[in-house]
PLY file of the C-alpha trace (Angstrom):
ply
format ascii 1.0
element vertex 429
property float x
property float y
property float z
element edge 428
property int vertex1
property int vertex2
end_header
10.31 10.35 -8.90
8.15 8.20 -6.72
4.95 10.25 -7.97
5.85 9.82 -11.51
6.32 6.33 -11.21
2.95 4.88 -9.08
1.03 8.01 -10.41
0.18 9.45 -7.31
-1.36 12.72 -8.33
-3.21 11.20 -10.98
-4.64 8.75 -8.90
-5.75 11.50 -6.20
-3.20 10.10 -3.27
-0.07 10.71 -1.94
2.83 9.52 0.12
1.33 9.26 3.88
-1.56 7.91 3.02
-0.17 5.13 0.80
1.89 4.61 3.93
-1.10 4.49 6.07
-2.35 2.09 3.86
0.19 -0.40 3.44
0.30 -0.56 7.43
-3.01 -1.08 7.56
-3.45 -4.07 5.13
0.04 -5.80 6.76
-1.51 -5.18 10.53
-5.20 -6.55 9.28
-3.45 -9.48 7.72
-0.53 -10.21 10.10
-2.35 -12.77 11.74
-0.95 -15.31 8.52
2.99 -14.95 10.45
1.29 -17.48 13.36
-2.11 -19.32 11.17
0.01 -20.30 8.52
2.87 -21.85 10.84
0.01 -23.23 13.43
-2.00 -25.34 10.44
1.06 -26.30 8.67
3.00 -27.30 11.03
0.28 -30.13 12.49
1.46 -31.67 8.67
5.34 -32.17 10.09
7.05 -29.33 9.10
9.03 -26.98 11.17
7.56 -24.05 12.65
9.97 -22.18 13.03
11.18 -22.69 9.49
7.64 -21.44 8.25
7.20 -18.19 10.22
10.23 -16.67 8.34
9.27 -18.60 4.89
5.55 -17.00 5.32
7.29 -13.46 5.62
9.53 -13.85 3.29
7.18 -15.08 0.42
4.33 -12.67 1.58
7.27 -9.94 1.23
8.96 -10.26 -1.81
5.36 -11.39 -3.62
3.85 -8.32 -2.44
6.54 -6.19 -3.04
6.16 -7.50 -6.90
3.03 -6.50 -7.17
3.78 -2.76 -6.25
6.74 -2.73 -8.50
5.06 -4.50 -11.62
1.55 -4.14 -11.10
1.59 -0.68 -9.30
-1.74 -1.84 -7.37
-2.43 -2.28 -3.80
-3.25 -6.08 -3.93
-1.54 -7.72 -0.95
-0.40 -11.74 -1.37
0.68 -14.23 1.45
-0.53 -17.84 1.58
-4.17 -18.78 1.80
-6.21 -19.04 3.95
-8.31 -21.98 3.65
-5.82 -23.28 0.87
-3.48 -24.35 4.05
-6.35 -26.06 5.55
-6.67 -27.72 2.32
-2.93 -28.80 2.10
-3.26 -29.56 5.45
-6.25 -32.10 4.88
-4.56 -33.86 2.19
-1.32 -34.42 4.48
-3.85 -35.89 7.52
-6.17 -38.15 5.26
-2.79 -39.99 5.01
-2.46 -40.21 0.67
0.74 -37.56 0.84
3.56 -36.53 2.24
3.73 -32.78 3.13
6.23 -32.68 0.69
4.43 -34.61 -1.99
1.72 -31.65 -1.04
3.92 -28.91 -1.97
5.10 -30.57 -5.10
1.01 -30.50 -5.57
0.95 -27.22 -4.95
4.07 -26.15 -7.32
1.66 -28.30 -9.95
-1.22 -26.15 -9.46
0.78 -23.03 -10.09
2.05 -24.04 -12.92
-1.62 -24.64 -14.27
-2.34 -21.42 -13.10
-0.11 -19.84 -15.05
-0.71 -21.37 -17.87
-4.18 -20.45 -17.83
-2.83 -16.96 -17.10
-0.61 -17.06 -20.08
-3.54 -18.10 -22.56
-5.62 -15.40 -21.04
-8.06 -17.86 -19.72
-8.24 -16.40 -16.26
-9.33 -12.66 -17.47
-11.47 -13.73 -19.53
-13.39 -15.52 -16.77
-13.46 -12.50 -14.86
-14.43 -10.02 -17.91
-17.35 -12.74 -18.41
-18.91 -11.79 -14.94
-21.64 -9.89 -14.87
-21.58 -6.73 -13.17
-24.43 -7.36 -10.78
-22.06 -10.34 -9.56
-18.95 -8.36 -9.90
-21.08 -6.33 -6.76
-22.33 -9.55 -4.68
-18.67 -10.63 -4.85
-17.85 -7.52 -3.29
-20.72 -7.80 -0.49
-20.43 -11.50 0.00
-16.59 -11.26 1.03
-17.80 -8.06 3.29
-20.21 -10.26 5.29
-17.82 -12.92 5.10
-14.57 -11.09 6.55
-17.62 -9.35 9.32
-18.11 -12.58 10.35
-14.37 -13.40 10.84
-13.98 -10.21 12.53
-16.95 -10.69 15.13
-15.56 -14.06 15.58
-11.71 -12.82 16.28
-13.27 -10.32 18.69
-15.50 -13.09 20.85
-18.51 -11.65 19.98
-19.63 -14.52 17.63
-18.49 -18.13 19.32
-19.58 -21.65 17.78
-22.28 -23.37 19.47
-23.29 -27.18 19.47
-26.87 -26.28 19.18
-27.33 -23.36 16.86
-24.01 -23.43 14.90
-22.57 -19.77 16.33
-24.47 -17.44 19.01
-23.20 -14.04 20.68
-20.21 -15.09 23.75
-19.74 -13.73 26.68
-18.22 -9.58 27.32
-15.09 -10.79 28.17
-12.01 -7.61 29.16
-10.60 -8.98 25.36
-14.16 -8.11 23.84
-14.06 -4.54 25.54
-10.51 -4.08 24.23
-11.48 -4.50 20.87
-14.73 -2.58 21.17
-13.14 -0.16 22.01
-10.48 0.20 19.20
-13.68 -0.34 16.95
-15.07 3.06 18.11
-11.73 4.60 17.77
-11.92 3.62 14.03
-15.73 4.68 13.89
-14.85 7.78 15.00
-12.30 8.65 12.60
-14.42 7.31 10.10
-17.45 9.83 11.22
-14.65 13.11 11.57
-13.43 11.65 7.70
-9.49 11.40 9.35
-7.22 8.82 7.40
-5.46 6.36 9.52
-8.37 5.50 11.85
-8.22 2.14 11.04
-4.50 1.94 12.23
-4.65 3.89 15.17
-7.96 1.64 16.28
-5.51 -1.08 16.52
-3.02 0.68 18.22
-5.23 1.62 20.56
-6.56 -1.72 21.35
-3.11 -3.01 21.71
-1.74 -0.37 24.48
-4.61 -0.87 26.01
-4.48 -4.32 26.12
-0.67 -3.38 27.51
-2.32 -1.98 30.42
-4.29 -4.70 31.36
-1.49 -7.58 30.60
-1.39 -9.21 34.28
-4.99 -9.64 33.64
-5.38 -11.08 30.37
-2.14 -13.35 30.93
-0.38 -12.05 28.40
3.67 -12.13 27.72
6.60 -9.93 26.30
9.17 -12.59 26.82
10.86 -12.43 24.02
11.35 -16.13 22.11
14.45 -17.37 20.35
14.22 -17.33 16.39
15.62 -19.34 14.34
16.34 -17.97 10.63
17.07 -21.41 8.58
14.44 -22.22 6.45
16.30 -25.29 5.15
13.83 -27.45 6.99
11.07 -26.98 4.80
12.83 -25.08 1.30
13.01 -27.01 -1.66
12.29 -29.94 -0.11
8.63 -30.36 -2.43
8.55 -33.61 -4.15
7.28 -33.00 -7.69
7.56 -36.47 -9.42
5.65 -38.27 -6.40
3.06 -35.77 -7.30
2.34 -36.35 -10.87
0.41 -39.44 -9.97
-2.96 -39.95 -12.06
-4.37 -40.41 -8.92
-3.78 -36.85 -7.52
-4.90 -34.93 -10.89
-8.23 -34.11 -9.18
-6.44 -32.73 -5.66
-4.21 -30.50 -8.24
-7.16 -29.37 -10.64
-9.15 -28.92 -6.57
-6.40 -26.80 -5.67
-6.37 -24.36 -8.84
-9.47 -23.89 -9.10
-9.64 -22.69 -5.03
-6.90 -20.53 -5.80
-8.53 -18.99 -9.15
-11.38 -17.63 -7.76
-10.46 -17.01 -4.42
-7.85 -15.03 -6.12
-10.50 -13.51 -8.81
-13.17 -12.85 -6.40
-10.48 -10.89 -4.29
-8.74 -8.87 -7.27
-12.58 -8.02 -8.29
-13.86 -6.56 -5.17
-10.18 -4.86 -4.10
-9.95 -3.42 -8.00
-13.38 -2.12 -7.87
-12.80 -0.59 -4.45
-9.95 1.05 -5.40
-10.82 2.31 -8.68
-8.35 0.37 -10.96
-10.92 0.17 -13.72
-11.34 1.60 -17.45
-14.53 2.62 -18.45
-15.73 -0.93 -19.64
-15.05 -2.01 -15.87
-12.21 -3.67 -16.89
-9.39 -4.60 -13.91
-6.30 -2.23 -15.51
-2.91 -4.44 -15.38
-5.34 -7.72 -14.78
-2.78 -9.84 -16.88
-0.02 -8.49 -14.48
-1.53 -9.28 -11.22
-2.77 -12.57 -12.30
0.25 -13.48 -13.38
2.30 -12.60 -9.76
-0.33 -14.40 -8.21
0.38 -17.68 -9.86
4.28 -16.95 -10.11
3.92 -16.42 -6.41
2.24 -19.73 -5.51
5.34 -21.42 -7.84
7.74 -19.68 -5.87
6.13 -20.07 -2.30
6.01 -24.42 -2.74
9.68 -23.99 -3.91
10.29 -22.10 -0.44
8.00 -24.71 1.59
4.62 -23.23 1.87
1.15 -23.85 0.65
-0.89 -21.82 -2.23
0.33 -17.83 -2.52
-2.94 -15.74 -3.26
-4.43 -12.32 -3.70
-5.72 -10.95 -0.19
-8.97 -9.40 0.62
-7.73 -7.63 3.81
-6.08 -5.63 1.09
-9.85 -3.40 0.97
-8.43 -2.47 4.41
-5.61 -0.70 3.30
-7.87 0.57 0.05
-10.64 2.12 2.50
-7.71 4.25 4.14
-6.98 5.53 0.86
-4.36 3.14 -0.79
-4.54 3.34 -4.81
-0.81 2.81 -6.00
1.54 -0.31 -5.86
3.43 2.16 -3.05
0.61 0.60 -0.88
1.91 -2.93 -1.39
5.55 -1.72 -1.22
5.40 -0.60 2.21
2.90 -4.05 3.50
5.58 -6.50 1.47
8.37 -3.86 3.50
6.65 -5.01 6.59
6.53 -8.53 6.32
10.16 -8.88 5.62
10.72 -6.58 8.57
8.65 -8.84 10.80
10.74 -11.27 10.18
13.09 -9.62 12.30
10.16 -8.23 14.90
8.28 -11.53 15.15
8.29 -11.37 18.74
7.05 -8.00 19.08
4.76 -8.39 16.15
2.86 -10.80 18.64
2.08 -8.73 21.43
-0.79 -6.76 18.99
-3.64 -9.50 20.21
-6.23 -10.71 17.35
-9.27 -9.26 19.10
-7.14 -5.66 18.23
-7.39 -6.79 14.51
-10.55 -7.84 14.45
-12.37 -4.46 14.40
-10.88 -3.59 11.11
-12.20 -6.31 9.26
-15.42 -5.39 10.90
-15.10 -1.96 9.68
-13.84 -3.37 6.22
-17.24 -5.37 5.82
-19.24 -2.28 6.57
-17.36 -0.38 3.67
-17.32 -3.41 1.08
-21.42 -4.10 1.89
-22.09 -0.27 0.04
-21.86 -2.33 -3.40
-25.47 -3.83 -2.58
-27.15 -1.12 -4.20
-25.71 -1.58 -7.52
-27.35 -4.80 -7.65
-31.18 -4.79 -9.05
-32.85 -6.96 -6.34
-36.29 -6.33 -8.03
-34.89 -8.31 -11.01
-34.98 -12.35 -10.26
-32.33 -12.51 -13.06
-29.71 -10.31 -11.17
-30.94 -10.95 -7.50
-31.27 -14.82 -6.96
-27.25 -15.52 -8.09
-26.01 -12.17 -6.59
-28.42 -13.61 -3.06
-26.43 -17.10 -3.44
-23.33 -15.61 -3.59
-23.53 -13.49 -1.29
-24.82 -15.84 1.48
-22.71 -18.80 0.19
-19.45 -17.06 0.68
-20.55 -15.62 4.18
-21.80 -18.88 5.35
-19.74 -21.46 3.64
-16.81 -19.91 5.18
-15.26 -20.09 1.59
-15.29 -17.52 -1.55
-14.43 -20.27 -4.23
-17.81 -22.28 -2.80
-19.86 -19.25 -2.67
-18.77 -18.10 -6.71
-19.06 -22.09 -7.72
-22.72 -21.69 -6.25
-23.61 -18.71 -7.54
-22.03 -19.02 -11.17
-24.19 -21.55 -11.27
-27.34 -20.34 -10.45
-26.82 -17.61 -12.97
-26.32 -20.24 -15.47
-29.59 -21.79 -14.78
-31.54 -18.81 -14.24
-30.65 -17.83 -17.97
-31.83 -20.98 -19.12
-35.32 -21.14 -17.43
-35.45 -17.17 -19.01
-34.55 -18.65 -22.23
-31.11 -16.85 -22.66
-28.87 -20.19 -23.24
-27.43 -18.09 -26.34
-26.80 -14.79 -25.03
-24.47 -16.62 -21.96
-21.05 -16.25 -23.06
-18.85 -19.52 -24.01
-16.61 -18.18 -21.10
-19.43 -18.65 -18.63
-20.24 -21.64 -19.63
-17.00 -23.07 -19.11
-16.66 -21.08 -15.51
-19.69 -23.10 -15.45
-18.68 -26.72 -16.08
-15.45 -26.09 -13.86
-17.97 -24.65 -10.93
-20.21 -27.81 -11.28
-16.60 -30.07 -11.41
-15.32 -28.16 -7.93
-18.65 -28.56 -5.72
-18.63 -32.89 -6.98
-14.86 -33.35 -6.58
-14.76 -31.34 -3.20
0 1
1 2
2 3
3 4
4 5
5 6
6 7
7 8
8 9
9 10
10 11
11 12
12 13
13 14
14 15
15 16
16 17
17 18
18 19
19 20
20 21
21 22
22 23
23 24
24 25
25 26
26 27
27 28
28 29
29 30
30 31
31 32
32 33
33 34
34 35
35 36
36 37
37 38
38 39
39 40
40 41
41 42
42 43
43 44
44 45
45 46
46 47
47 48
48 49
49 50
50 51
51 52
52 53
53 54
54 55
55 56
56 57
57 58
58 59
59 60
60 61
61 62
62 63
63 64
64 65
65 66
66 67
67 68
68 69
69 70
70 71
71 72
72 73
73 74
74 75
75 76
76 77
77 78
78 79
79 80
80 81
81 82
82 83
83 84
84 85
85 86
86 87
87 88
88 89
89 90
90 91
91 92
92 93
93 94
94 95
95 96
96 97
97 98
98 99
99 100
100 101
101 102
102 103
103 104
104 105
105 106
106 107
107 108
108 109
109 110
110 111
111 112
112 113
113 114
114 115
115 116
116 117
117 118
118 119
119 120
120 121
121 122
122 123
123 124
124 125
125 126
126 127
127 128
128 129
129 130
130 131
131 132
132 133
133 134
134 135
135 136
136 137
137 138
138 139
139 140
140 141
141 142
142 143
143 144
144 145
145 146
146 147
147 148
148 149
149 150
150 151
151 152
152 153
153 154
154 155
155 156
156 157
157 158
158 159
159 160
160 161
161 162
162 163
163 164
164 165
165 166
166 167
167 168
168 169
169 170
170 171
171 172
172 173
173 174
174 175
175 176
176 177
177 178
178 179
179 180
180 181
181 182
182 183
183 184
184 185
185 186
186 187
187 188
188 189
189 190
190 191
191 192
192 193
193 194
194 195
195 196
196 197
197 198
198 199
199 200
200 201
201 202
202 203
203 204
204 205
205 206
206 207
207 208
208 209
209 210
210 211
211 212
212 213
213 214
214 215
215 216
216 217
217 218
218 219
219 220
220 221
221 222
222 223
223 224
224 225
225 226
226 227
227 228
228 229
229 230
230 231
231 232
232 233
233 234
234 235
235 236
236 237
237 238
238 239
239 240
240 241
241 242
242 243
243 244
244 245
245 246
246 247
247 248
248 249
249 250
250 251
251 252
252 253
253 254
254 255
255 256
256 257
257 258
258 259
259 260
260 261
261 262
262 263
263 264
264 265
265 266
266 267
267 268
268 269
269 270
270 271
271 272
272 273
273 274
274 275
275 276
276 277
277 278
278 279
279 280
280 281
281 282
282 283
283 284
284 285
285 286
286 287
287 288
288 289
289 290
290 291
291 292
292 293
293 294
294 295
295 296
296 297
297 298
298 299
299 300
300 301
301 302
302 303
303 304
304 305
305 306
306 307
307 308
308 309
309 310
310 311
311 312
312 313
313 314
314 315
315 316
316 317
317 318
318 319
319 320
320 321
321 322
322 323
323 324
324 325
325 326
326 327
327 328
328 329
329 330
330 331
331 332
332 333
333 334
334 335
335 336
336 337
337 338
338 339
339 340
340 341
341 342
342 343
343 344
344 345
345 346
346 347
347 348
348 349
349 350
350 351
351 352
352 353
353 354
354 355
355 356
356 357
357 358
358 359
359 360
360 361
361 362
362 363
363 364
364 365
365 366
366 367
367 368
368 369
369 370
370 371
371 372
372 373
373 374
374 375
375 376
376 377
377 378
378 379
379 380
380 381
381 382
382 383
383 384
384 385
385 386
386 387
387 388
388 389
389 390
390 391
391 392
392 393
393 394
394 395
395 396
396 397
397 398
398 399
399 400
400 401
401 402
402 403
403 404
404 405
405 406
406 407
407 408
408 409
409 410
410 411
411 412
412 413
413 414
414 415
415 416
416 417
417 418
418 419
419 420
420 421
421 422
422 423
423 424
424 425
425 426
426 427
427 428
């Protein structure tokens, strides 16, 4: 019954590794349980109240996406989009919940641009050479946040970032990297788990000397605090239009630039390298961030650390079944959920980059046309710490590139428009 229903045979997996999988994307992702409570919570709102909302709307969105969409496309809230809802909240113009009703505003948008099938056509309007830099550009850029989870990339005053010091962390999680490389090299499934595993017990072993604590802490389970407390009427102010436009237009790409480059990895294409079940997944995504303000937390959206779970060989929504399985689960095991230490993570999405940076070579980088906007891209999203600025950059530079080659009529109308709302984002933000 389960292979009938996700397909399993016909999509060349089975029932361990989709397991494998979906452990892999919730372990590479379950840093969100503590960001998303830590950036939120400098806003007012309860802490405690948003480690079990996060779960619980990572969970059950995730979990619809392996039901309906029978793809293995992890959602939880944003990245980035908290620091956003966070910013509005500090610069003093909103309420946190005056932000959520913002938020519940944007979703709605969202959708209805899902409903009028504005969204896939924006992403069936990218060119294919892009489709690829997407792909690489989010590989450098989730490198970068691995190398900087690990300690082997710190900020500095002078230079923006240089290489930190070995520290016993760094060695922990060098040493679950070369677990995972050498899984990769022996072509065993799993190594991407077991890396972080390892890197955990070890850092176990050494817990006196990296200061670390099992005490268990008290946890609360009432969410009231923060649930249905979003203020939707103070939101639909004239004045916060552009915040609410800002905020669906982050979530739109961030969530098309991730469904591109997870889709792509994991095969969920027709021949015309169409996304299968696009409609679907776009549609969870902005039901999700609907139902995530109602619950009290910012912008739901599609997850790259979903490739993770794809590179171990996740294909079906069985994936995201067992990842949305363990977020409602860590509700339950927050505590021990935080004794696996970030620089244990970290090596995956190192290992993630590597696999997601293959698509370069399906990008013609002796053609001007298709290398200069796949080259911003690429860079932009890696170095702008941001996906939406890095696509808003390099849609536009494909724009302009067809009109100094004289091609202003062979550029779709859908282009232009992703163009116009690309030029809109970088002045408004």
């Amino acid at each position: 019954m389960i292979n009938k229903y996700f397909q399993l045979r016909q999509k060349q997996t089975n029932v361990r590794v989709e397991i494998v999988a979906g452990i892999t994307t919730f372990l590479t992702m379950a840093y969100i349980i503590f960001a998303n409570p830590m950036i939120l919570g400098d806003t007012g709102m309860d802490k405690n109240a948003l480690i079990i909302v996060t779960c619980l709307v990572s969970g059950l969105a995730t979990l619809t996406v392996g039901f309906l969409a029978n793809a293995p496309i992890a959602m939880a809230p944003g990245m980035g989009l908290n620091a956003f809802f966070a910013f509005l909240v500090a610069t003093g113009k909103m309420s946190w919940q005056t932000a959520l009703g913002v938020v519940f505003l944007s979703g709605i948008m969202f959708l209805i641009l899902t409903l009028l099938g504005l969204r896939k056509k924006i992403v069936e309007a990218i060119p294919s050479s892009l489709i690829s830099a997407i792909a690489v550009g989010i590989g450098l850029f989730i490198t970068f946040i691995g190398l900087k989870k690990l300690g082997i990339i710190i900020a500095d005053e002078h230079t923006l970032v240089k290489a930190g010091p070995i520290k016993l962390e760094v060695l922990i999680g060098l040493f679950g990297l070369i677990v995972m490389l050498l899984f990769e090299i022996k072509k065993i499934k799993g190594g991407l788990v077991v890396g972080i595993i390892a890197s955990t017990a070890l850092a176990c072993l050494f817990a006196k000397k990296l200061g670390i604590s099992y005490q268990p802490k008290p946890l609360s389970f009432d969410i009231s605090p923060v649930a249905f407390q979003l203020n939707i009427f103070s939101a639909l102010k004239w004045s916060f239009f552009a915040t609410i436009f800002t905020m669906t237009f982050m979530d739109m790409f961030d969530s098309i630039g991730t469904l591109v480059a997870c889709c792509n990895q994991a095969n969920i294409v027709d021949e015309q390298k169409k996304i299968k079940g696009l409609d679907q997944l776009l549609g969870i995504d902005a039901a999700a961030t609907v139902f995530g303000a109602l619950f009290g937390t910012s912008t739901t959206t599609s997850y790259i650390e979903s490739i993770a779970g794809i590179e171990q060989g996740g294909r079906t929504g069985l994936t995201s079944i067992v990842t949305g399985i363990c977020f409602l689960l860590a509700i339950l095991l927050v505590p021990l959920i935080s004794i696996v230490p970030e620089y244990a993570t970290a090596p995956a999405l190192i290992m993630v980059g590597l696999f997601m940076i293959k698509e370069v070579k399906k990008i013609d980088l002796a053609n001007i046309e298709q290398a200069f906007p796949a080259f911003i891209i690429m860079v932009m999203i890696a170095l702008s710490y941001s996906i939406s600025t890095g696509l808003a950059f390099g849609f536009i530079s494909f724009t302009i590139i067809q009109l100094l080659y004289g091609k202003a009529k062979q550029v779709k109308l859908t282009m232009w428009i992703i163009f116009v709302l690309s030029v809109l984002f970088l002045i408004i933000t």
